[in-house]
N, C-alpha and C positions, 0 to 999 in steps of 0.2 A: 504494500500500500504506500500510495507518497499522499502529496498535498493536490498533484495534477489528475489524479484517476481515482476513481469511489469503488464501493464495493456491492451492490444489491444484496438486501438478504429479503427472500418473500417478495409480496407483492411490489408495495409500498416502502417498505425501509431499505435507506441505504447508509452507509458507514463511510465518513471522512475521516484524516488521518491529514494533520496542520502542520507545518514547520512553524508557523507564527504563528501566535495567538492571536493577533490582531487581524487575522484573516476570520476568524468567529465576532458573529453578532453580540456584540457585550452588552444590550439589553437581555436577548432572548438567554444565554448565559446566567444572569444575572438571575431574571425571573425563574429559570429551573432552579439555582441555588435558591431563591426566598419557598421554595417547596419544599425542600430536605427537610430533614430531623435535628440537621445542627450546623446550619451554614454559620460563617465565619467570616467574618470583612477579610481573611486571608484569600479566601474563596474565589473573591469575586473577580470579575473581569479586568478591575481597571489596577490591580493589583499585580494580579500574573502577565498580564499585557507591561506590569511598569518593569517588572523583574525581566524581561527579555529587551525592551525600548531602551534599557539604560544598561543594559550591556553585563547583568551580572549573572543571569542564569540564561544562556549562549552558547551554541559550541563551543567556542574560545574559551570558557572556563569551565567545559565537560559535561554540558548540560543541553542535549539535542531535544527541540522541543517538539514530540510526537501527539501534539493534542488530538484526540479523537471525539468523533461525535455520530451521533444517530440519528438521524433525521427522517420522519412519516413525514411527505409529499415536501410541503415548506415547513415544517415545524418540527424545532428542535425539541429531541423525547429524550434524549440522554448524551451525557458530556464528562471531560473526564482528562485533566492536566497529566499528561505522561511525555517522559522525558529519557528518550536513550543517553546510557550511562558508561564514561569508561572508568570510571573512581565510584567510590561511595561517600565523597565528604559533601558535609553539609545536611545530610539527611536526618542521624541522631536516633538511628536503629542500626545498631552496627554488626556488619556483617562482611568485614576484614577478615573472618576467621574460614570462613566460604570460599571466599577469594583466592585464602592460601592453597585449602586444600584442592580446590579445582588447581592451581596452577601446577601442585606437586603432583598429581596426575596425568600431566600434560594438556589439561581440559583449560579453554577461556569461558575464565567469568566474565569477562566482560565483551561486548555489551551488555548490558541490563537494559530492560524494562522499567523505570519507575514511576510511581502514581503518588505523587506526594505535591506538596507545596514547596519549592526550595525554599534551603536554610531556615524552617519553620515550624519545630515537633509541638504543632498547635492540634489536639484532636479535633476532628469534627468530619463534616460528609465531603466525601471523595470522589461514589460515584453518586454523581448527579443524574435522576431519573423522574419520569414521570411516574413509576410503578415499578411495582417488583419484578413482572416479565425483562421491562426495559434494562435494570439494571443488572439482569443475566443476560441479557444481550449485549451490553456493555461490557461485561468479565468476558463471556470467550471471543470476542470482538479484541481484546486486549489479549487474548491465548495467542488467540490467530496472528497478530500485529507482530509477535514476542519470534513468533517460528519463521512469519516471512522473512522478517531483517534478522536470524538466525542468534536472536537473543541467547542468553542462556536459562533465563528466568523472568517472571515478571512481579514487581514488588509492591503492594497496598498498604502504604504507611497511615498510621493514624486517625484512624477510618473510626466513623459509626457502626451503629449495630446493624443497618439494614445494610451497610457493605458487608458486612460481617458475614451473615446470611448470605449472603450474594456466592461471596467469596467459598466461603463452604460448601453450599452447595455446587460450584464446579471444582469443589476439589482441591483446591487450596488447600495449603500449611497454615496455623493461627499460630503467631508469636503474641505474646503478654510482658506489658512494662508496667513501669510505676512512675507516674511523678504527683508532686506534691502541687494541691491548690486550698484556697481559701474559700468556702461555702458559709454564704450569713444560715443560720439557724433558723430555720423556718416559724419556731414560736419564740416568739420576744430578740430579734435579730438586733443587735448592740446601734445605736446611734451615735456612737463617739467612738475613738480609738481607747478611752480611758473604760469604757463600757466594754469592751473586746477585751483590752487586757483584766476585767475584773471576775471574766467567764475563766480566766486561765487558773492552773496550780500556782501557788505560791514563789517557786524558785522560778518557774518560767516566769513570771512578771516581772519579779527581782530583776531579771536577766535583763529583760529589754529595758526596763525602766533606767537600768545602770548604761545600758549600751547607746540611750538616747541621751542620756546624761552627758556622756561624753564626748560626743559629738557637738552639745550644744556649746559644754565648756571651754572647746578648742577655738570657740568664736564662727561656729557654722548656720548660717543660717538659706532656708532653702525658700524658693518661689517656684511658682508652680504655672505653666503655661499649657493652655487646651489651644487644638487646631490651630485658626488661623492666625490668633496671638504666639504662636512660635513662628517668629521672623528668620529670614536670611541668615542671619547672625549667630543666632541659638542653631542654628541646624549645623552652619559652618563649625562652631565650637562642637558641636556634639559629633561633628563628623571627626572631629579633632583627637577626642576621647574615645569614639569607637576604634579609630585604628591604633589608638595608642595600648589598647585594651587585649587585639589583633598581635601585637607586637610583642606585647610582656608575653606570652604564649606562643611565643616564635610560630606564629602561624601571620594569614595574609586577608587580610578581611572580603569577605563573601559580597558584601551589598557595595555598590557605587553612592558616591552622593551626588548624581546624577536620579540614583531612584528616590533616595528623600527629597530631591527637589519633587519630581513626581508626585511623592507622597500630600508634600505643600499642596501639589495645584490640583490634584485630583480626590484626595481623601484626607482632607487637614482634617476635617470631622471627627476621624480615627484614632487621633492621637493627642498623648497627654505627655509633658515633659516636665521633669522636677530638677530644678538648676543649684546645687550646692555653690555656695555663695562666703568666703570669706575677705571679710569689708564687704568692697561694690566687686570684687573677682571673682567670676565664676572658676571651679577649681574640678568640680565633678558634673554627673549628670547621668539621668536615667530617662528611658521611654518606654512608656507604654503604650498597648494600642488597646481599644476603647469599643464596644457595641451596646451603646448604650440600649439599642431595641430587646438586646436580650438580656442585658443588666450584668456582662464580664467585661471584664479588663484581661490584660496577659501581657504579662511583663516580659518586655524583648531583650533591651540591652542596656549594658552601663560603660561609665569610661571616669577615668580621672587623671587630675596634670600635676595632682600633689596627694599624696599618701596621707589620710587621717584615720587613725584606729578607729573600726565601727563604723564607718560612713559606709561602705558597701551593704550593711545590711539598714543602715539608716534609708538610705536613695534607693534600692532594687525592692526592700520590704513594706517598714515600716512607713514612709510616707505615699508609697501608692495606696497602699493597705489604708490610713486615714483616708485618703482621698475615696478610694470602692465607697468607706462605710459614711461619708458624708454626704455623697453624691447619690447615694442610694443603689448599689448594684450589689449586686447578689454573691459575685463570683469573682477571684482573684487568682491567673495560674499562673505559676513561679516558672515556669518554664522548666527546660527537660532536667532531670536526674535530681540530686542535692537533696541529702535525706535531711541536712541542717534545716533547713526550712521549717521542718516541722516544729521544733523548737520557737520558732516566729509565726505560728497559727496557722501554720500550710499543712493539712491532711495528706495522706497515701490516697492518691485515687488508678486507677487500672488501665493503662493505655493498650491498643491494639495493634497488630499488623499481619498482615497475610501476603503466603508468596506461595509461586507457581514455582516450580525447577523442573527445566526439560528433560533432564536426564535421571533415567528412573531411579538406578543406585543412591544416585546425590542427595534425588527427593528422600528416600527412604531413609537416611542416613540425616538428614535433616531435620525428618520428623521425629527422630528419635531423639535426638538432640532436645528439641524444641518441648517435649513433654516432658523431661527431665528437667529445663527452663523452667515450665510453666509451672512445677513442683516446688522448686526453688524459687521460685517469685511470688507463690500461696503464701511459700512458709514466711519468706521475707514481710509482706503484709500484714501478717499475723503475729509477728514478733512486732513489728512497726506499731500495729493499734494498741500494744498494752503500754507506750511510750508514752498514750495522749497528751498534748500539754493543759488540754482544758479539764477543769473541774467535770467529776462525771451529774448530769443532770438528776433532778428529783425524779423519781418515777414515773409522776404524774404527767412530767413533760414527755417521757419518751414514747418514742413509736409505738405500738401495738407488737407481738411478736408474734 
């Protein structure tokens, strides 16, 4: 399949296959995402369209963009970001270890198939469908894609439940992660950050209360900018911190800031930026992005140009975290791994991924792996929930069992 030939399946449907995003209708796009189970401003059109226009998710940086779509007569039924792969970075479901063993075999892993959001381990809906048949017409439409350009696999990162189904039922492998987010309590949900910290154990309050202490006493003080009030300036600075951030990590940073301009002119809406400030010097800086329809935040990145004890969990934590619970939203995800978090009110929650392997041994040898994982990441969970840092509730408030 390319971008210049389709594919008919049936009467009426036929199957494309995009090198650009911006060759798809980014309303009609758009509107299949406001139907899923859990779209995500990462989701959309004008997002995945900015990550190829500014040059970060490219061939030139390993990332061929094989978007596919399904189409009855004019109307788009299912869609679906896939990206051939000769690396695995930026994904944040790691599977280097695959890689090797295909190579010590003489086998290439790569290309890959992947169906994810680059540099983004945000859950949410992946394939885009009008229904359930669609979104199984979408998975072997995505088999099929994997064998013509002689993949060796195809990979469903951090998908929903109805991917999930999808995925499984053509046979798919299910991988299981963890990362931590913050969930307001559905009875008596805290209205302050003093309110939040007062639902916690004792030591964990201590802890932050000491850690915001400290930060304030170094002479730190932070402002806080939504959308279009994050100007040229603050983004240049922030662009300043993200790759200094890149750096200390001897790594090379993922996004242009060419895409945060993007991000200014097309979805300022989406974002929130908290500027650590001593005197009138900005010195740190964090950003979040923002839905507010669905009432989350998701804490993406930080950076800073001078070292203060505590200000990393001050700027990536604690002041988005005041921010969610003053602004009224529901949900705060700390982004991938970092069991630390918990300790600053960020819960274990269960992330997803599904993969296809051509080659049957591989699969097999995979799945074996993968239930052994998925063992190992129960258990981890379960030793995790007896950690809680919040006080445990009165009876009366909990769930039903």
């Amino acid at each position: 399949m390319s971008d210049a030939t389709t594919q008919r399946i049936g009467a009426e449907d036929v199957i494309r296959v995009h090198d650009d995003p911006g060759a798809i209708d980014g309303a009609a796009w758009d509107a299949l995402l406001e139907r899923q189970a859990q779209p995500t401003p990462f989701m959309r059109h004008r997002y995945l369209a900015a990550l190829h226009d500014s040059g970060s998710a490219v061939p030139d940086t390993g990332w061929w963009p094989q978007f596919i779509t399904l189409h009855r007569g004019d109307r788009l039924i299912a869609a679906a970001p896939a990206y051939l792969k000769q690396h695995s970075y930026g994904e944040y479901v790691f599977d280097w270890a695959w890689a090797d063993a295909y190579q010590r075999h003489g086998l290439n892993y790569y290309p890959k198939l992947l169906v994810a959001v680059p540099f983004t381990p945000v859950p949410g809906s992946r394939l885009l469908a009008i229904d359930d048949p669609s979104r199984a017409q979408l998975a072997s439409a995505l088999r099929a894609l994997a064998q013509e350009v002689d993949a060796s696999s195809v990979h469903l990162l951090f998908h929903d439940q109805a991917d999930g189904r999808a995925a499984t039922a053509a046979g798919w492998l299910s991988r299981h992660g963890v990362q931590f987010h913050w969930t307001a309590p559905e009875v008596d949900p805290p209205r302050t950050f003093e309110a939040l910290l007062a639902t916690m154990q004792r030591d964990k309050r201590k802890k932050i209360q000491q850690e915001r202490r400290k930060v304030a006493a170094a002479g730190i003080r932070f402002t806080v900018h939504e959308g279009e009030a994050i100007d040229p300036g603050l983004w240049d600075f922030f662009m300043r911190c993200y790759r200094l951030t890149y750096r200390a990590h001897h790594s090379s940073p993922y996004l242009t800031r060419d895409f945060f301009a993007r991000m200014a002119a097309t979805m300022a809406g989406h974002w929130v930026m908290f500027v650590a400030r001593l005197g009138d010097e900005p010195i740190a800086v964090s950003l979040i992005a923002v839905d507010r329809a669905s009432g989350q935040a998701f804490g993406r990145y930080w950076g800073c140009i001078e070292s203060v004890p505590c200000l990393h969990f001050e700027a990536c934590y604690y002041q988005p975290l005041q921010w969610c619970i003053e602004n009224g939203l529901q949900r705060f995800e700390g982004g991938a791994q970092g069991e630390h978090k918990m300790a600053r009110g960020l819960l274990p929650v269960g992330t997803c991924s599904s993969h296809w392997l051509a080659h049957p041994q591989f699969a097999q040898a995979v799945d074996d792996f993968l239930r052994r994982e998925s063992r190992g990441i129960a258990a981890y969970v379960d030793e995790l929930a007896e950690h809680s840092p919040f006080k445990a509730r009165p009876a009366e408030d909990r769930e039903p069992t």
